[in-house]
C-alpha positions in Angstrom: 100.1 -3.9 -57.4 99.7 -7.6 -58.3 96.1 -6.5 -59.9 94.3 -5.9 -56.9 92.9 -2.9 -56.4 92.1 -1.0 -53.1 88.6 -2.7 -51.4 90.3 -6.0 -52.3 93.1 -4.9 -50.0 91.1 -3.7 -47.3 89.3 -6.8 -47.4 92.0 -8.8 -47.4 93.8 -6.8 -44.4 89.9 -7.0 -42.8 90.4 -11.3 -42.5 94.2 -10.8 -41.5 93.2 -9.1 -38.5 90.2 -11.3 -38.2 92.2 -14.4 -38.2 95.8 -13.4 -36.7 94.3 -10.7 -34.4 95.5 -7.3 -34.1 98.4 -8.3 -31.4 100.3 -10.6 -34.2 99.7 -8.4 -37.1 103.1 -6.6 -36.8 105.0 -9.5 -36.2 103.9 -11.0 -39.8 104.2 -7.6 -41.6 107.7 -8.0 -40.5 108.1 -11.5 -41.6 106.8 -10.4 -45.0 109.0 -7.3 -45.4 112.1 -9.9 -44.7 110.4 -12.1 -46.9 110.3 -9.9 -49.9 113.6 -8.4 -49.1 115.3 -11.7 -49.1 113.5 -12.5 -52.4 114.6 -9.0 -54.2 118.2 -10.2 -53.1 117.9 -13.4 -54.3 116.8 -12.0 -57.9 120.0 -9.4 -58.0 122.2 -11.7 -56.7 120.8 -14.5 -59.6 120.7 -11.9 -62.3 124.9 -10.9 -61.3 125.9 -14.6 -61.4 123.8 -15.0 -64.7 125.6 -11.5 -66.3 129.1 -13.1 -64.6 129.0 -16.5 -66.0 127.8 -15.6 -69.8 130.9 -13.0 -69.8 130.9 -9.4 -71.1 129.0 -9.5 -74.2 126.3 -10.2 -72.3 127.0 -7.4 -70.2 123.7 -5.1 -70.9 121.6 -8.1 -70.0 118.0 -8.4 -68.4 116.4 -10.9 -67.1 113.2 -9.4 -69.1 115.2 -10.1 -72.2 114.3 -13.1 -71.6 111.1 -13.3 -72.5 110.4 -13.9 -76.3 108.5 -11.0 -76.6 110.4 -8.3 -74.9 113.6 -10.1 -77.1 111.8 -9.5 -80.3 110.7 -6.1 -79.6 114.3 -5.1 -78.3 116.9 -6.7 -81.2 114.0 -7.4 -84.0 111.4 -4.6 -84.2 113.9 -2.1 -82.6 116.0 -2.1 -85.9 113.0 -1.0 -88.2 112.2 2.2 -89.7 108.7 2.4 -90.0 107.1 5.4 -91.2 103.5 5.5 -90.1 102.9 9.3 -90.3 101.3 9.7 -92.9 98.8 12.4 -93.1 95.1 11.3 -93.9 95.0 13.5 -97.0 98.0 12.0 -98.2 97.1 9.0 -98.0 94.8 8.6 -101.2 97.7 10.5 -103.2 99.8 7.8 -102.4 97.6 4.9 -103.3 96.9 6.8 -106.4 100.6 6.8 -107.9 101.3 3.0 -106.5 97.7 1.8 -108.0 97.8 0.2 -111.6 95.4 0.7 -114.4 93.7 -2.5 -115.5 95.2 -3.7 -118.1 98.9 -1.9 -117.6 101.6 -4.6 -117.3 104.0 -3.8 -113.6 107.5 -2.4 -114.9 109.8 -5.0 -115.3 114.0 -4.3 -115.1 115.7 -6.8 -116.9 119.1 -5.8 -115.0 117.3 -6.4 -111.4 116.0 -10.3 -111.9 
């Protein structure tokens, strides 16, 4: 949650009380709560308007398309074929047929240039 583990939050519910005393502490828990809520609201209610205004080809959107790198990964790298199972024994096999003796010449197509 947010990166902070456990003993951090017990620490930092340890000062809380310290400094708000245990009377107060429900109060502000409640705050928070509506706080958060509010803000969760104010996200979906953003993300609709966002989806509304850019019409319905944008229909699938998310805000985490967004970022660059979750775009890329979605409509780039998404649409690649990638075959990266290949066996470890197979491996030298197939560097052996694709490997060229020294002085052989690549095969050239006159059709294909």
């Amino acid at each position: 949650m947010f990166g902070i583990s456990f003993p951090e939050l017990v620490i930092i519910a340890f000062v809380a009380i310290i400094m708000f005393g245990p009377d107060r502490m429900p109060e502000l828990a409640r705050s928070a709560a509506r706080l958060l809520k509010n803000m969760r609201q104010m996200a979906a209610k953003t993300q609709d308007d966002l989806r509304r205004e850019l019409g319905p080809e944008f229909a699938d959107l998310r805000l985490t398309d967004l970022n660059p790198r979750q775009a890329i990964r979605r409509h780039v790298l998404d649409g690649i074929d990638l075959d990266l199972n290949l066996d470890a024994a197979d491996a030298p096999a197939q560097a052996a047929r694709t490997a060229l003796e020294p002085d052989e010449l690549p095969p050239f197509d006159v059709d294909a240039t």
